[in-house]
Phi, psi and omega in degrees: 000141183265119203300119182234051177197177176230117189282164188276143145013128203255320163265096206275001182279318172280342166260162185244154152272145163321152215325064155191147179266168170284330195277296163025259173314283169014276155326307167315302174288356183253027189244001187282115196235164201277166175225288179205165183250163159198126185266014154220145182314318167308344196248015157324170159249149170264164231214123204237033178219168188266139190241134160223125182250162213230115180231177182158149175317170182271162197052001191289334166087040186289329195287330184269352175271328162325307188295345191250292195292021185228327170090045182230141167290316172223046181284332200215112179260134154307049182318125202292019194239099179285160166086006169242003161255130210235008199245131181260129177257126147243149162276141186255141173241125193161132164299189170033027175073005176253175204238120172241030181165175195194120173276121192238134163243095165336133170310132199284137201235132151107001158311104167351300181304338182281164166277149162318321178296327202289349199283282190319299201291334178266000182287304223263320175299311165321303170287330190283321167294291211308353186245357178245338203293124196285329193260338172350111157238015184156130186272156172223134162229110156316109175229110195293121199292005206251339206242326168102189169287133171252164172300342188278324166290289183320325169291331121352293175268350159306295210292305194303300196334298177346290186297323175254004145289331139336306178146340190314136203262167204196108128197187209265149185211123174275091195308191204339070186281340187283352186275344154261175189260164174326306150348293218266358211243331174261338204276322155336316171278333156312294203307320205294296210284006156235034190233016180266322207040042195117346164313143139279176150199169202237158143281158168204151171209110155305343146313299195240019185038034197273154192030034183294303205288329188276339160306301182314316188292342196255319189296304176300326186269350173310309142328330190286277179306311202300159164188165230253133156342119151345318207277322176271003205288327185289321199307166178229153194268151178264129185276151185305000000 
């Protein structure tokens, strides 16, 4: 497979993007509007801009950090059933209605409540865009820092490494952080980055607006970098 990123910054609090400030980048994110669901991979659209998708156990606070990081309330919906949306959603980002970038949120995976087969069909959807999707420009995985990486994340990070070894940039951002004391909060993030395998990883709490501004920073630069396979130069991007 052919390396198509620029991996990210290995301290991202300490790098700058190029001619943008962070409230910028914000700004960029908060232009974020629905584009289309697919409940099956086909029925993606191909796409001639960088895609970064956003996965994670159910409950993991994948809908409020979309949500939180774009500065909307229901751009990325909750279901009180966690484990019943079943659709990979994207968002489009770009001023003035054009689309320079894409947001993809994935389905929440590892709910008790689902039936198995439905676990097993979105495991195998899930995994196959992360592993075929041609504009993929970067993974974000949710992790309640309370609960660490589970198997089903490991299993994951399993599927993907081909690609960030490769370069895709990865990482892991530790969702309610604000719910440990200092202490339990570095030590959960020691643990996360060396269990990333090339990954990075953050704190983030949406509460306390804790790791906002270096989500913003990686996610621009991620988009940044990227530039697209020969092969994908045809696609046209769909504007909203």
């Amino acid at each position: 497979m052919t390396d198509r990123t620029t991996p990210a910054p290995s301290s991202p609090a300490a790098s700058s993007a190029p001619d943008a400030d962070v409230r910028s980048m914000h700004s960029w994110l908060h232009t974020a509007r629905f584009l289309t669901t697919a409940p099956k991979l086909e029925h993606l659209p191909p796409l001639a801009v960088p895609e970064v998708a956003f996965v994670g156990r159910s409950n993991a606070g994948k809908s409020t950090c979309i949500n939180t990081l774009t500065q909307q309330r229901r751009l990325a919906f909750a279901s009180k059933t966690p484990g019943r949306t079943q659709s990979i959603n994207l968002f489009s980002l770009g001023r003035k209605g054009e689309t320079d970038a894409v947001l993809a949120d994935l389905p929440g995976y590892g709910y008790a409540a689902v039936p198995r087969e439905a676990k097993l069909r979105w495991q195998r959807v899930m995994g196959n865009y992360l592993l075929t999707r041609p504009n993929l420009a970067g993974v974000v995985m949710l992790v309640d820092p309370r609960q660490g990486l589970t198997e089903l994340d490991d299993l994951l990070l399993e599927a993907i490494r081909p690609r960030v070894e490769q370069g895709l940039p990865f990482l892991v951002l530790l969702t309610k952080s604000d719910k440990l004391n200092h202490a339990e909060a570095q030590k959960a993030l020691s643990i996360a980055r060396l269990q990333t395998g090339g990954g990075q990883a953050l704190l983030f709490s949406a509460l306390k607006r804790k790791g906002l501004d270096d989500v913003a920073r990686l996610l621009w630069q991620w988009t940044r970098g990227w530039t697209p396979a020969p092969e994908d130069e045809a696609a046209t991007p769909t504007q909203p």
